[in-house]
C-alpha positions in Angstrom: 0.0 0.0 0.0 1.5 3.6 -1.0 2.4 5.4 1.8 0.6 8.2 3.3 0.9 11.7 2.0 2.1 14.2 4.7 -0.5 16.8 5.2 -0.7 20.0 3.3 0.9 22.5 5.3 -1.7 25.5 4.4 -4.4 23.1 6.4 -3.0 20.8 9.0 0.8 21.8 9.4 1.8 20.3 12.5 3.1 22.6 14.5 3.9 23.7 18.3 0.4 24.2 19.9 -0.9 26.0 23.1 -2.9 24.0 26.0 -5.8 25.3 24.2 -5.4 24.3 20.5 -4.8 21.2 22.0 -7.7 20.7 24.5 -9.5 21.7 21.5 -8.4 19.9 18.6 -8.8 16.5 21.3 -12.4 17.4 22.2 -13.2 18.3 18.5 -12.1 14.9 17.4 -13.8 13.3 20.2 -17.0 15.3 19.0 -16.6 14.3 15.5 -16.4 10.4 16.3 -19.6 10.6 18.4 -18.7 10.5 21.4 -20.8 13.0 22.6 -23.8 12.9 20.3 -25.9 15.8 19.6 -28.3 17.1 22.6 -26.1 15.6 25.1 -23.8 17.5 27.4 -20.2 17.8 27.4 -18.7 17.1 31.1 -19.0 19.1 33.8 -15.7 22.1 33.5 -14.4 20.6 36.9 -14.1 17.3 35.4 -12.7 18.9 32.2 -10.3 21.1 33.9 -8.5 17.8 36.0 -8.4 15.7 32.9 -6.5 18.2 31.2 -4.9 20.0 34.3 -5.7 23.2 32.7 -6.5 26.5 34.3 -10.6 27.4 34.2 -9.8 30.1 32.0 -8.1 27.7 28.9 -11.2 25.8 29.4 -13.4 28.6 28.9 -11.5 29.3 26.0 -11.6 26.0 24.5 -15.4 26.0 24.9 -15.8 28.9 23.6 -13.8 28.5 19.9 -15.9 25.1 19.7 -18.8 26.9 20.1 -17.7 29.4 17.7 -17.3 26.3 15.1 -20.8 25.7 15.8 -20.1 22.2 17.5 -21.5 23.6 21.5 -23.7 25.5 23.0 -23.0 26.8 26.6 -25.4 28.5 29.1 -25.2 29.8 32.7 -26.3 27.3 35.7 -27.1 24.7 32.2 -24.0 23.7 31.4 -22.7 22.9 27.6 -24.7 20.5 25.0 -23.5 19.7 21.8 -25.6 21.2 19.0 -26.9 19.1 15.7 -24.5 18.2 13.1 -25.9 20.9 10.6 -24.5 23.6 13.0 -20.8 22.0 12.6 -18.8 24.7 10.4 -17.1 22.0 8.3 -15.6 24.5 6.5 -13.7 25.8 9.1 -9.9 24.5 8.6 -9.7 23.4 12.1 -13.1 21.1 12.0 -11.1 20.0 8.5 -8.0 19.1 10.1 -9.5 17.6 12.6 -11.3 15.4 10.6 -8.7 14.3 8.5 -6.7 13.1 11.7 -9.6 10.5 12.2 -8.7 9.1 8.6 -11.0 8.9 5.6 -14.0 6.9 5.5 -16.3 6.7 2.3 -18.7 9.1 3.3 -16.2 11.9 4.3 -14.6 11.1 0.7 -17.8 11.6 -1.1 -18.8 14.6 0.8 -15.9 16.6 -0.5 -16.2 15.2 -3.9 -19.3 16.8 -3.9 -18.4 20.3 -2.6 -15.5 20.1 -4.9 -18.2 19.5 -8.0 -20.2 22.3 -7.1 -17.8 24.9 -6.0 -14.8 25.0 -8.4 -16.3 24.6 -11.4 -18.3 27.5 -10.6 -15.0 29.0 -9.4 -13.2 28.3 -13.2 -16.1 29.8 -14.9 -16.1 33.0 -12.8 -12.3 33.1 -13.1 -12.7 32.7 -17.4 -15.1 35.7 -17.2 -13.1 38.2 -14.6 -9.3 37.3 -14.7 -6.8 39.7 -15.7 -3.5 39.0 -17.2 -1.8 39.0 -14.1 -4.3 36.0 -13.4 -3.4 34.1 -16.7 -0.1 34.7 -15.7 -0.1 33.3 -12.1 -1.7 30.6 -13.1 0.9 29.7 -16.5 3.4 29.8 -13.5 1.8 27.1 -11.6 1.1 25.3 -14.3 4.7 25.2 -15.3 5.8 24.2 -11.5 3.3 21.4 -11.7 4.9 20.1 -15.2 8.6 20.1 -13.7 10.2 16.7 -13.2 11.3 15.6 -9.9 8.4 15.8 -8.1 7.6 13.5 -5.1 3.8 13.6 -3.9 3.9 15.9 -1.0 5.6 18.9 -3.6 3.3 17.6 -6.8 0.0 18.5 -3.9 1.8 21.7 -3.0 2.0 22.6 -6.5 -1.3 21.4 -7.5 -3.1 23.3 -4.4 -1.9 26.8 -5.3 -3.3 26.1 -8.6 -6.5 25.9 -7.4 -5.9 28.7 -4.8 -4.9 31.2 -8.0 -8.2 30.0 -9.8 -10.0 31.4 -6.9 -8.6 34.2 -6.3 -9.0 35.0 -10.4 -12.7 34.9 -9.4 -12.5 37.6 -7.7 -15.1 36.9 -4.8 -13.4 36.4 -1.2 -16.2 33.3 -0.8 -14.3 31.1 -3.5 -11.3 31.9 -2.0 -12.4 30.8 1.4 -13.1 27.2 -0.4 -9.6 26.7 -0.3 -10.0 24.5 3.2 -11.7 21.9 1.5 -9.6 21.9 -1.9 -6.8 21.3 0.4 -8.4 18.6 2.2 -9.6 16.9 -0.4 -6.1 16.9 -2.5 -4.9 15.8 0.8 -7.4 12.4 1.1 -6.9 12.1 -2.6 -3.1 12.0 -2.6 -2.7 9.4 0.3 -4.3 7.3 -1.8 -2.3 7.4 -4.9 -0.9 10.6 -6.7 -0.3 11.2 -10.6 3.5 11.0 -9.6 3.1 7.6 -9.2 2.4 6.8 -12.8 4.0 8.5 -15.8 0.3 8.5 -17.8 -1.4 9.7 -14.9 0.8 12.4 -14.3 0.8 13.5 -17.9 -2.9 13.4 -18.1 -3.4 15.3 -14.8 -1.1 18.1 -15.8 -2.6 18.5 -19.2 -6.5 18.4 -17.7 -4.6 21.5 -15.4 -3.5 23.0 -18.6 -7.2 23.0 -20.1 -8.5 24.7 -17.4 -5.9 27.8 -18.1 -6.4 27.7 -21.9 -10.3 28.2 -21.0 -9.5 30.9 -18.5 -7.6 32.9 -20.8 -10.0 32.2 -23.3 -12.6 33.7 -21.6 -14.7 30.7 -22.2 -16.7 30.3 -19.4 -18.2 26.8 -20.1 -15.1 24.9 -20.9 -13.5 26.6 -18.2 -16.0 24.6 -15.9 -16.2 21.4 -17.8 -11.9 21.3 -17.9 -12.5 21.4 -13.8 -14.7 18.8 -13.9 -12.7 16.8 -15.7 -9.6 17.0 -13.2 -12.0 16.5 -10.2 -13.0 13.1 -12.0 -9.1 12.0 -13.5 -8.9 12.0 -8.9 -11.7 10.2 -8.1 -10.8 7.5 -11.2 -7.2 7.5 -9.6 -8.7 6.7 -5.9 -11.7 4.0 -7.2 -8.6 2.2 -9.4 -6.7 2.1 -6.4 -9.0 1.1 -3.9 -10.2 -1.4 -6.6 -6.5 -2.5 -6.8 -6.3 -2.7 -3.0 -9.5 -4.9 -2.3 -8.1 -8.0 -5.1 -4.8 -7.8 -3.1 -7.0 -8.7 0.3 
């Protein structure tokens, strides 16, 4: 089996963390697996506070950027519950990264296939119809680091990220942009799979779908700027079912 793909370091970077990204980044995972389901409450703070031999104050702080990720509520004299799933911000990169520390599961998979298919082909059209030359430029650039040799998967997903982060930002709307959380992620589950650097054909194939996308953005052809997308969100979900496919006749 390939080996895993370090993360992406624009999402989930490891890095030195306080008490509280900790405390919170544990407690969100442990939210996220179900181990406090929605409605129920989270332990009483004394109890939290001696588990993690934190002050009251991190705790309060802990509770409160969870609830501002939509996953708690807390109220005087009632203590915290945990709110319904449709709250969760899974946009949020934390919630992301998170996530993607509990591993990949079908449904998490097909979940960002599906934001993928409805944002960023959106996001290429827009681009086609506002980018300037500086755009076109930007995005020639990453093409061209993308189409180097020498990559291993880790620099071939850094490379093939800020592509995607310049065609949003050609948009010109600060919402696309935001998007990037889940681009990243999903590059992130796709590349631990299997990346195009692992097969010559792929590799070619993926760089020239990347390629289509700019020659439609320059273009100003809105339509094929969005079907080109398409069609390099696909070439990665063809490159996971192959391998997964691959993976199960080995068992």
């Amino acid at each position: 089996m390939p080996q895993p793909l370090p993360l992406l370091s624009r999402l989930t970077l490891e890095r030195a963390k306080s008490s509280h990204d900790h405390i919170a980044a544990l407690l969100g995972m442990e939210l996220l697996k179900g181990l406090y389901p929605p409605g129920s409450k989270l332990p009483p703070e004394p109890q939290i506070i001696e588990r993690f031999h934190v002050s009251r104050t991190v705790i309060r702080e802990v509770m409160k950027t969870l609830a501002a990720k939509g996953f708690v509520i807390s109220k005087t004299r009632v203590g915290t519950r945990v709110r319904e799933r449709m709250y969760w911000n899974y946009f949020d990169a934390d919630v992301l990264a998170w996530r993607v520390r509990l591993g990949f599961d079908d449904e998490f998979m097909h979940g960002l296939v599906e934001v993928r298919r409805a944002l960023e082909p959106a996001a290429a059209a827009l681009a086609a119809q506002r980018r300037s030359a500086q755009d076109v430029a930007s995005l020639r650039e990453c093409l061209k680091q993308m189409s180097r040799g020498g990559h291993n998967r880790q620099s071939f997903a850094e490379a093939d990220l800020e592509f995607h982060l310049v065609v949003g930002n050609a948009t010109g709307n600060p919402m696309m942009r935001s998007a990037a959380s889940v681009i990243d992620t999903a590059l992130v589950a796709s590349f631990m799979y299997s990346s195009p650097v692992d097969d010559p054909l792929d590799y070619q194939a993926t760089v020239g779908a990347h390629a289509d996308i700019v020659d439609a953005i320059e273009a100003g052809d809105e339509s094929a700027a969005a079907e080109a997308m398409r069609r390099v969100i696909d070439i990665g979900v063809e490159r996971i079912d192959l391998t997964r496919r691959m993976q199960a006749k080995k068992r």
